[in-house]
C-alpha positions in Angstrom: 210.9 -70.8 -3.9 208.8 -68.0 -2.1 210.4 -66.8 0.9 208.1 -67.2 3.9 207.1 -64.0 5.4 207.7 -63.8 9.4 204.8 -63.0 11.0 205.6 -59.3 13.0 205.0 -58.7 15.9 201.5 -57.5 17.4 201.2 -53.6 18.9 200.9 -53.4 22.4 198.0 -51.2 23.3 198.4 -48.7 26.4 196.6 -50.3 29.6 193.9 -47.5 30.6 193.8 -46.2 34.0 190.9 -48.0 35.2 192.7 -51.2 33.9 195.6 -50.6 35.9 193.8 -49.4 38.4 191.6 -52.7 38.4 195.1 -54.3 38.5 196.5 -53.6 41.0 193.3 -54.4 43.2 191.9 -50.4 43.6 188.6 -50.2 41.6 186.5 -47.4 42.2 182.9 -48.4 43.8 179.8 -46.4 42.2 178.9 -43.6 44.0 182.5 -43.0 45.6 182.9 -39.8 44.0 179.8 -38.4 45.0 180.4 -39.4 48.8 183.7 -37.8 48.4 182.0 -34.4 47.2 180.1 -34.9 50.4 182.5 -35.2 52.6 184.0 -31.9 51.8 183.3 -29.6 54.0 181.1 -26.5 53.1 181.3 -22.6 53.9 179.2 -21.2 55.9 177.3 -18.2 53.9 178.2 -14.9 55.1 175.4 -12.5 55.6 176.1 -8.6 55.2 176.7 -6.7 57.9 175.7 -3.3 58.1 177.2 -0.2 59.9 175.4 -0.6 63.3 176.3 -4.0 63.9 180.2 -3.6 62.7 180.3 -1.2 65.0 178.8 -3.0 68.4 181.1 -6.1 67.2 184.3 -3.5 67.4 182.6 -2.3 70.6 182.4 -5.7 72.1 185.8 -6.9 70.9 187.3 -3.1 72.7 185.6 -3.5 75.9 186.9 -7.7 76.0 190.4 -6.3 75.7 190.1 -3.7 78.0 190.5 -1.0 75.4 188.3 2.7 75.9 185.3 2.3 73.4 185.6 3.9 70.4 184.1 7.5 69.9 183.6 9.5 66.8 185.7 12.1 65.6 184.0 15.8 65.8 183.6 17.1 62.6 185.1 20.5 62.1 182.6 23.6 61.4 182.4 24.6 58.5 184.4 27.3 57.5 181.7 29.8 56.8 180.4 29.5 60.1 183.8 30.2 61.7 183.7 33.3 64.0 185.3 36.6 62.2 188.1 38.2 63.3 187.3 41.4 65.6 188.6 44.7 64.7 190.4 46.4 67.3 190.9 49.7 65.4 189.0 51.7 63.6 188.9 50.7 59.3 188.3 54.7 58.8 191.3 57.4 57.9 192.2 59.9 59.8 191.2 62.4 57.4 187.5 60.8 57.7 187.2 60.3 61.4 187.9 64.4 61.5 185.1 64.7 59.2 182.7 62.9 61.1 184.4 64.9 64.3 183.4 68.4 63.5 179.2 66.5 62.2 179.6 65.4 66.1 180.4 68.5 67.7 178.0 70.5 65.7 175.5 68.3 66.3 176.2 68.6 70.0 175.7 71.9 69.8 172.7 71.8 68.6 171.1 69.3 70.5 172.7 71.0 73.8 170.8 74.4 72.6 167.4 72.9 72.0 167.7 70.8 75.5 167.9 73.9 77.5 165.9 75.9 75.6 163.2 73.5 76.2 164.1 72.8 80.0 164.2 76.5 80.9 160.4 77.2 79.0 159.1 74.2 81.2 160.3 74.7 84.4 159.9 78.9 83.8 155.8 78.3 83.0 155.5 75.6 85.8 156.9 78.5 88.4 154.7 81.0 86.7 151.3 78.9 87.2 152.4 78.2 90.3 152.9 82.4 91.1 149.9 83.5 89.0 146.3 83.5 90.5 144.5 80.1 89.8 143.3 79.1 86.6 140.6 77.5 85.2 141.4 73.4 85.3 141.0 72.7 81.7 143.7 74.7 81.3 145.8 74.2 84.5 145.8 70.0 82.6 146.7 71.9 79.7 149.7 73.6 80.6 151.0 70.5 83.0 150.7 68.0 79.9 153.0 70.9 77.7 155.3 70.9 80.4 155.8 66.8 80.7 155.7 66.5 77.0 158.7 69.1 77.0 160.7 67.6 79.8 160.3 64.1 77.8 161.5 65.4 75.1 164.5 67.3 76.9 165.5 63.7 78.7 165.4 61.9 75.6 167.7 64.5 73.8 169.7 64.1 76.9 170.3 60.7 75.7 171.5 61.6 72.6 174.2 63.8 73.8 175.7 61.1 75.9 175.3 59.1 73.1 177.4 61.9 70.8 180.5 62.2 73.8 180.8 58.3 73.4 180.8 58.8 70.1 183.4 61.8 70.1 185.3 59.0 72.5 185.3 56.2 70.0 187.3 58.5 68.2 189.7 59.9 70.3 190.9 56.2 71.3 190.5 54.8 67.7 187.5 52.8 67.5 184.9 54.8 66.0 183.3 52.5 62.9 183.6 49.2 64.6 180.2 47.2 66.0 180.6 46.7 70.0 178.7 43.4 69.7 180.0 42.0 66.4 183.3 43.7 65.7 182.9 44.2 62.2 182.9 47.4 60.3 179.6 50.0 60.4 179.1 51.2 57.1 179.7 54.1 56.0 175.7 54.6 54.7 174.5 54.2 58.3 177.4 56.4 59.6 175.9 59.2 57.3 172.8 58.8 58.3 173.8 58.6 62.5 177.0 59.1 63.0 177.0 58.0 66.6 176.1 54.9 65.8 177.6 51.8 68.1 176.6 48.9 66.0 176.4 47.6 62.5 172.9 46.8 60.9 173.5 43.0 61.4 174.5 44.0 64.7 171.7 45.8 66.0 168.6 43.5 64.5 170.6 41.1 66.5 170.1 43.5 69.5 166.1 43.6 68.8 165.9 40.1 68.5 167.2 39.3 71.9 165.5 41.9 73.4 161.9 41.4 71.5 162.3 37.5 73.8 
């Protein structure tokens, strides 16, 4: 006889979550999850600030505490606008400033020569027009505008000697070369040229420019 095959037993098949959920009495209603998206709360948007208004806010926030407002830092010059250091002494050698002692002196002399010279001719023809029997005036205006001209000369050349001692003094106490107003080295070109120079090129169009206002 056939043996009688036992009917096996039937797979169970896993309960899906909404079936258990259903179960256990906790459906989902429609539209749930969309009023739960809703109900989170939302970020406001954040709009860029610039510069100005960071800074008033930090401002504000200072003066509420009590804190000094904030200032800006000064920005250091720039180096190449930094003042140079002053020479004190002179950058020449002693072997030079002798040479442009003895131009000095002999310049002196000469200068000293042609200011008397000229001083002695005008004031010698003023007393002799004044001694002599008068002249005609054409040339009495004559004589008088020779013997201005000559004693403007003479004063300016004055000038120059007192120029040529401070010169000659510059060197005796070591500072003959350096600009008075800038403090920076004459060169040796415009030495040459006038040895009794106080300033430096730079130093005197800086001169005319102040006094040209």
């Amino acid at each position: 006889m056939a043996r009688e095959r036992s009917p096996q037993p039937k797979a169970s098949r896993p309960k899906s979550a909404a079936g258990s959920a259903s179960e256990n009495g906790q459906k989902k209603l429609p539209g749930e999850s969309a009023k739960s998206k809703s109900k989170t709360p939302q970020r406001p948007e954040r709009k860029p600030t610039t510069l100005g208004a960071a800074r008033d806010a930090a401002t504000r926030l200072a003066a509420a505490a009590g804190l000094a407002p904030l200032t800006q830092r000064s920005i250091p010059a720039p180096i190449a606008d930094a003042p140079k250091k002053r020479l004190k002494r002179s950058p020449l050698k002693p072997e030079q400033l002798e040479e442009y002692r003895r131009i000095l002196v002999i310049k002196r002399a000469e200068v000293l020569g042609d200011v008397t010279e000229m001083e002695q001719e005008a004031l010698g023809s003023r007393s002799g027009s004044l001694s002599s029997f008068p002249q005609h005036l054409a040339d009495q205006g004559s004589d008088e505008y020779d013997q201005s001209l000559a004693l403007g000369i003479a004063a300016s050349q004055r000038k120059l000697l007192a120029e040529i001692d401070a010169a000659l003094d510059r060197i005796e106490n070591g500072t003959f070369g350096v600009c008075e107003l800038l403090g920076t080295p004459i060169s040796r070109e415009r030495l040459e040229a006038t040895p009794w120079a106080r300033h430096s090129l730079e130093g005197a169009r800086q001169l005319d420019q102040h006094g040209s206002r």
